[in-house]
N, C-alpha and C positions, 0 to 999 in steps of 0.2 A: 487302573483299567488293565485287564489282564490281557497279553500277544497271543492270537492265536497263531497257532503255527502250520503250515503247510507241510505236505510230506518231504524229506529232503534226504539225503544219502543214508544208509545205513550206519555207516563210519560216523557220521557228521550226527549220528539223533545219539551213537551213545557215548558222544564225545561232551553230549550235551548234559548227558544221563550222569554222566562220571561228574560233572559240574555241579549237579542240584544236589547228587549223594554225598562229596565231599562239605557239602556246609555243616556236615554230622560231624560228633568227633567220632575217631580211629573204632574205638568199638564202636557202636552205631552203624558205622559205614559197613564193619567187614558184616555186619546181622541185617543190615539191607542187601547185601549183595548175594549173602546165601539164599536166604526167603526166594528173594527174586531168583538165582540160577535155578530154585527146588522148584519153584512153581513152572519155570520156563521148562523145566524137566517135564514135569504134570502134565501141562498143557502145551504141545509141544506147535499147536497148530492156532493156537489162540491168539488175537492183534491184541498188545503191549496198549493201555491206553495210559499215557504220561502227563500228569497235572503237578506242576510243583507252587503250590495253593499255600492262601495265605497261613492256613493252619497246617497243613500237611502235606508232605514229600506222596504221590500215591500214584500206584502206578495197579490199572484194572485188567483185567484179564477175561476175554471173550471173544466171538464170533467176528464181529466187526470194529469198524469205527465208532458204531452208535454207544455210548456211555448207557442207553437203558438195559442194553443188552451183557454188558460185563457181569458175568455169572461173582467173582470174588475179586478182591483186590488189596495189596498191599501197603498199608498206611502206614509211613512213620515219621512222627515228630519228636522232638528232642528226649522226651519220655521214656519211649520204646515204639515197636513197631507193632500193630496189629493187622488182622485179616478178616476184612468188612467183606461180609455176605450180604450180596445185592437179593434183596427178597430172600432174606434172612427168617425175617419174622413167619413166612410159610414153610420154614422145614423141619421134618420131625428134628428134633436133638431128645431121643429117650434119655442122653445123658449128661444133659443140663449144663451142658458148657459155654453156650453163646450168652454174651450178656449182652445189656441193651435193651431198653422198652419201646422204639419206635417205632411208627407203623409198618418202615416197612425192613429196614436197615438193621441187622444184628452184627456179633464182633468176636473175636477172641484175642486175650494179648499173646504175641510171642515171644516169650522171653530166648527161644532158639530156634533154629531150622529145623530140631529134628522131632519140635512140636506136630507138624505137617504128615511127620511118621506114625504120630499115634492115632490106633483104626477109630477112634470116636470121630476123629479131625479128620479120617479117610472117608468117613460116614460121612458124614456133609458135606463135604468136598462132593462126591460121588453122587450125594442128591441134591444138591446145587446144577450137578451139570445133568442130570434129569430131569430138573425142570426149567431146564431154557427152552425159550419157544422156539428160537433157533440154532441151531445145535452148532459145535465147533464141526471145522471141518474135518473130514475124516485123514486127507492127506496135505501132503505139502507141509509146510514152514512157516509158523509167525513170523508177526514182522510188529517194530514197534513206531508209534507214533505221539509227539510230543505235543498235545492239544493245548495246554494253556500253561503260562507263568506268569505269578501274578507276583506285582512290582512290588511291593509291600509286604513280607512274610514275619511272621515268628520268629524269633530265633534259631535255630537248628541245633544249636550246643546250650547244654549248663553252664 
């Protein structure tokens, strides 16, 4: 059964954050942490949604607390990490890079941070957050929140 978690200090969620990431080995970790600082860059006003789930480390990025509302999110398990477009499946990509067939969830792998640079993955980025019904806010500061850990995971290391 997975803990949900209440809001709790800032210090205290990425003490917790530093906990779920370290089960990677050493590369893993340092390519979780850039994704995450890049995107924290990107979306400077988006709430951090943090699920360290039985298959994957992931942590979503959007407006609220609501998980339907996280416009992209960062996924990584032992493998590598990728970047799951929430309602994926309704955005152009003229350049054929999201994989995935499902109704509604598309993906990209990241083999580095500075994949997030390239304008095809600016392109979708940028129409991901056009069509959120509700929009990030325009001012202020994210904040992040640890919604679920689930007691049972994957491995994290080869």
């Amino acid at each position: 059964m997975a803990a949900i978690q209440t809001r709790t200090s800032a210090a205290e969620v990425e003490k917790q954050i530093d906990g779920f990431i370290a089960k990677f080995d050493p590369k893993m970790q340092k390519l979780i942490r850039e994704i995450r600082a890049a995107l924290r860059k990107r979306f400077p006003t988006a709430v951090e949604l943090v699920y360290d789930n039985y298959n994957f480390f992931v942590i979503g990025y959007g407006p609220s607390e609501r998980p339907s509302e996280y416009l992209v999110s960062l996924a990584a398990n032992s493998k590598g990490v990728g970047l799951s477009f929430n309602n994926g499946s309704k955005l152009q990509d003229p350049h054929k890079i999201l994989q995935g067939s499902g109704a509604v969830n598309r993906f990209l792998r990241l083999p580095g941070a500075a994949e997030l640079k390239r304008p095809e993955v600016e392109e979708l980025l940028d129409a991901a957050v056009a069509q959120l019904k509700v929009p990030l806010p325009e001012k202020g500061n994210g904040y992040c929140v640890v919604r679920s850990v689930s007691a049972k995971q994957r491995p994290r290391r080869d």
